[in-house]
C-alpha positions in Angstrom: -12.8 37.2 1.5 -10.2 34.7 0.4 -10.6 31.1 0.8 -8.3 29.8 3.6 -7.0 26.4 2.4 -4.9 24.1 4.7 -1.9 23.0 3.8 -2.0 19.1 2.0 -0.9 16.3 4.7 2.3 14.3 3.7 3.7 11.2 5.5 5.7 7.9 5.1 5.9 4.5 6.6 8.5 2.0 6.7 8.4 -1.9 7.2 10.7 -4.3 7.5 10.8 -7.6 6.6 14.1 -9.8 7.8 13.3 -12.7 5.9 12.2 -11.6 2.6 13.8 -10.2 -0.8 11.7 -7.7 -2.9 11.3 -10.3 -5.6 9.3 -12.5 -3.5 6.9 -9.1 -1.6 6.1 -7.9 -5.2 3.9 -9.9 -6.2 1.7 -9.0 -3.4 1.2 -5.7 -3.8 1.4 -5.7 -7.7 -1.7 -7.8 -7.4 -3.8 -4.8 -7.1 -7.1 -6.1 -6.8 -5.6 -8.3 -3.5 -6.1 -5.7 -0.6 -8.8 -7.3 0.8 -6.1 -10.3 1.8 -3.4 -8.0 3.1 -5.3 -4.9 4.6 -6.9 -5.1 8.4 -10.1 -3.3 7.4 -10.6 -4.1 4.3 -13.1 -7.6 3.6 -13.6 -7.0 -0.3 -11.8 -5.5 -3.2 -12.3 -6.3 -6.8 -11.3 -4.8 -10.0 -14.1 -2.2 -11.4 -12.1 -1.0 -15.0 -9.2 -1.6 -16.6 -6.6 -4.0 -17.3 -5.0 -6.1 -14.4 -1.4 -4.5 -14.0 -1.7 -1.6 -16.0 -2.0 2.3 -15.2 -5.9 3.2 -15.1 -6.9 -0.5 -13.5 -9.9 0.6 -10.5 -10.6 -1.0 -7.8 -13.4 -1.3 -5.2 -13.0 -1.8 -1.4 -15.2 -2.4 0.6 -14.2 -2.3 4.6 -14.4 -1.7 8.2 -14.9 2.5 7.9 -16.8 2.5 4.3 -15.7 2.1 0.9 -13.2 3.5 -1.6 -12.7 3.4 -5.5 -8.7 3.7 -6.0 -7.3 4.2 -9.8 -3.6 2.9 -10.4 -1.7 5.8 -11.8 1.9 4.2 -12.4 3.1 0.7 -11.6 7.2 -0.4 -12.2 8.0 -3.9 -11.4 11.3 -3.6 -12.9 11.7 -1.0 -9.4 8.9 -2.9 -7.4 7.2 0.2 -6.9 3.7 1.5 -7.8 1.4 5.0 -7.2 -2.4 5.1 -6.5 -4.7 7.6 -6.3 -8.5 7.5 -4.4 -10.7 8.3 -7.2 -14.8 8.5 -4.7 -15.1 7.4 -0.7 -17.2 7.9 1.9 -15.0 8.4 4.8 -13.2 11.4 4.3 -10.4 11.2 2.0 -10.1 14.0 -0.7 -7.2 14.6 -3.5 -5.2 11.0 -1.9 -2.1 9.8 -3.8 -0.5 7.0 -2.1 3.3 5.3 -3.1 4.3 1.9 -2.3 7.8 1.0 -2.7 9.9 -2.2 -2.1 13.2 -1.4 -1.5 16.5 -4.3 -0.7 18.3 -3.6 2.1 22.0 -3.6 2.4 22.5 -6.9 4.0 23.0 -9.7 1.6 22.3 -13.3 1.8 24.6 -16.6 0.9 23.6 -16.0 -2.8 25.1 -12.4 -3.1 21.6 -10.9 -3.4 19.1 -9.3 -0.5 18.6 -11.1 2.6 15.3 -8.8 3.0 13.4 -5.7 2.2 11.8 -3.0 3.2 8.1 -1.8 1.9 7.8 2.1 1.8 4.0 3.4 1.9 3.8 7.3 1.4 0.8 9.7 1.0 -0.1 13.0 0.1 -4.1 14.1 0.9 -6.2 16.7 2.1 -6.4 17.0 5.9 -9.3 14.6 6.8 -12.4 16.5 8.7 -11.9 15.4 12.7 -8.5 13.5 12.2 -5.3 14.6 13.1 -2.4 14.3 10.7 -0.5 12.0 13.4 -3.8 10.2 13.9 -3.5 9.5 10.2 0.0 8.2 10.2 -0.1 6.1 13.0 -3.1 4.3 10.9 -0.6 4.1 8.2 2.0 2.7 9.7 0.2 -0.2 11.5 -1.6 -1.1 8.4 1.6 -1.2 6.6 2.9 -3.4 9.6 -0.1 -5.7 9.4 0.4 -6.3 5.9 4.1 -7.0 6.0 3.4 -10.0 8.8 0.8 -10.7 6.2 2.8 -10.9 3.4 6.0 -13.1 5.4 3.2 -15.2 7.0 2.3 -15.9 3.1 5.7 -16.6 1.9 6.6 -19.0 5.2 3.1 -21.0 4.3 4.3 -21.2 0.7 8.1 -22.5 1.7 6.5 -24.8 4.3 4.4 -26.5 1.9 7.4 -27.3 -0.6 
């Protein structure tokens, strides 16, 4: 009897952020080892191997559902984008690939260059046991929401302060 095997889950989330260019959102997320001061249920995350901002770097979290070990697989600040992939875990997630991109929008500021951004989070992964597939996206999505206010919230602190 043939194994039945479901097909893999795929999905995309969009944020925008009005007041911020890709240049200044970068840095957050090519800080890899930072999640635990963007993400809602995440409270640690620390580098396990590798080199900070190179393919291969690990990290740890450590949050509100369990824990997960995540290897960097590609990382391009040239095009502020970067892939990731969930190596162990103990909530569920099997064969995960995860894409974040920072993308300018079309509008353009006084200067000539983008008067904000948009972050792009998309997945690939197994179906997750007792979770459906628009259960999974909608935690996606409001994550990547959270972390965007995060991120602008971070920015305004930083302007305010100068």
């Amino acid at each position: 009897m043939a194994e039945e095997t479901q097909p893999k889950w795929k999905g995309k989330a969009m944020a925008v952020l009005k007041r911020s260019t890709p240049d200044q959102i970068w840095p957050f997320l090519e800080e890899y080892c930072n999640l635990d001061r963007l993400f809602p249920d995440i409270h640690t995350c620390y580098r396990v191997e590798g080199s900070p901002g190179q393919p291969g770097l690990v990290r740890h979290c450590i949050g509100k559902f369990g824990w997960v070990n995540e290897k960097l697989l590609t990382i391009d600040p040239t095009n502020w984008s970067l892939s990731y992939q969930v190596l162990e875990n103990n909530f569920g997630l099997n064969n995960y690939v995860g894409t974040f991109k920072v993308l300018p929008t079309e509008k353009m500021g006084d200067d000539g260059k983008p008067a904000g951004c948009e972050i792009e989070w998309s997945f690939i992964t197994d179906p997750i046991q007792g979770m459906k597939l628009e259960d999974f996206a909608s935690y996606i999505d409001n994550s990547l929401q959270f972390m965007a206010n995060k991120m602008e919230d971070a920015l305004n602190a930083q302007m305010q302060r100068f």
